[in-house]
C-alpha positions as CSV (number, residue, x, y, z in Angstrom):
1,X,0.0,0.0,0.0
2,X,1.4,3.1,-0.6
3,X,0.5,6.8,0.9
4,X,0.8,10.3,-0.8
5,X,1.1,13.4,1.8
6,X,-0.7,15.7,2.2
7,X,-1.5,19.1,3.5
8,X,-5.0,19.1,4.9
9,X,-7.1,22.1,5.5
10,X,-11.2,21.3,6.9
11,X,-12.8,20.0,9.8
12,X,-10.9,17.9,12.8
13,X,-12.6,14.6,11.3
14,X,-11.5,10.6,11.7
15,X,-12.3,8.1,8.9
16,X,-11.5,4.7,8.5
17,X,-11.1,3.5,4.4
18,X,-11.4,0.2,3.1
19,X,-8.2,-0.5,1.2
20,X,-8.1,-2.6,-2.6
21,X,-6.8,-5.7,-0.6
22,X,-9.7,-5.1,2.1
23,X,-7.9,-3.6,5.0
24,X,-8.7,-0.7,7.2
25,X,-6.9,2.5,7.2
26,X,-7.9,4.7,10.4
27,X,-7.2,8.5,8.9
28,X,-7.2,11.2,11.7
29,X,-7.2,15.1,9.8
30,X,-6.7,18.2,11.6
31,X,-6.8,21.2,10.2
32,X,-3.2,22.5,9.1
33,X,-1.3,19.0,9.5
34,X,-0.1,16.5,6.9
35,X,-2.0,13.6,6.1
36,X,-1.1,10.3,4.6
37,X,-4.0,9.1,2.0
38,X,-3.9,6.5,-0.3
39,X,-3.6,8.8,-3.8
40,X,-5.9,6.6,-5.7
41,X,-8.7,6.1,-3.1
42,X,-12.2,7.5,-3.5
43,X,-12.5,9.2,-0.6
44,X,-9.0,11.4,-1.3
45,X,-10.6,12.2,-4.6
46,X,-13.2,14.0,-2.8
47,X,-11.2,15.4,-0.4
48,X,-9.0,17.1,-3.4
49,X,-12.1,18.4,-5.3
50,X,-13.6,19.7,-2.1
51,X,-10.1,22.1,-2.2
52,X,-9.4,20.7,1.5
53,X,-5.9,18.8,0.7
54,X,-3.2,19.8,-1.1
55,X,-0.3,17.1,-2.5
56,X,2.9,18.1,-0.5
57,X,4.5,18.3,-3.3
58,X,3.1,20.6,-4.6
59,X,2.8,22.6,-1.3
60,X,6.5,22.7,-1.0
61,X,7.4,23.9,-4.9
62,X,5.2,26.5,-3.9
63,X,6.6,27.6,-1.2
64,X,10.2,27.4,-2.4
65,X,9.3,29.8,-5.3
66,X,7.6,32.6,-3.1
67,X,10.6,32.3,-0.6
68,X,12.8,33.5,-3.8
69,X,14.1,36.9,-2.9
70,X,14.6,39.9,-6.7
71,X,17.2,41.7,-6.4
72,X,17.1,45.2,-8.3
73,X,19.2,46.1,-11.1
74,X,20.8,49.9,-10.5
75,X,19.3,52.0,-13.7
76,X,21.9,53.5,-15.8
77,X,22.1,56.9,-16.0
78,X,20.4,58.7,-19.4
């Protein structure tokens, strides 16, 4: 089985999901933490169209391109 992170932003809320090979995953989300979801599961699906997780991946290349400082460039003079 393998789990995607990510960022989760709703409700405090538990869930257990029935895995393809019929086990149970218990899933606690809080608001603001990272999450580990099964990337091909129904219930993540939703959870990514209802805008309340975002991959981690995609998180961080975000963040790593706001953190990117511009510098200025003197103007030469007319």
């Amino acid at each position: 089985m393998s789990l995607t992170r990510y960022h989760y932003n709703g409700p405090p809320s538990g869930v257990e999901l029935r895995l393809a090979d019929g086990t149970l995953l218990e899933v606690r989300l809080c608001p603001g933490r990272l999450a580990e979801l099964p990337a091909d599961h129904e219930y993540t699906w939703t959870l990514l169209a209802l805008q309340r997780l975002e991959p981690l991946a995609q998180r961080e290349a975000g963040e790593s391109t706001s953190g990117t400082r511009r510098t200025r460039t003197k103007k030469e003079p007319e």
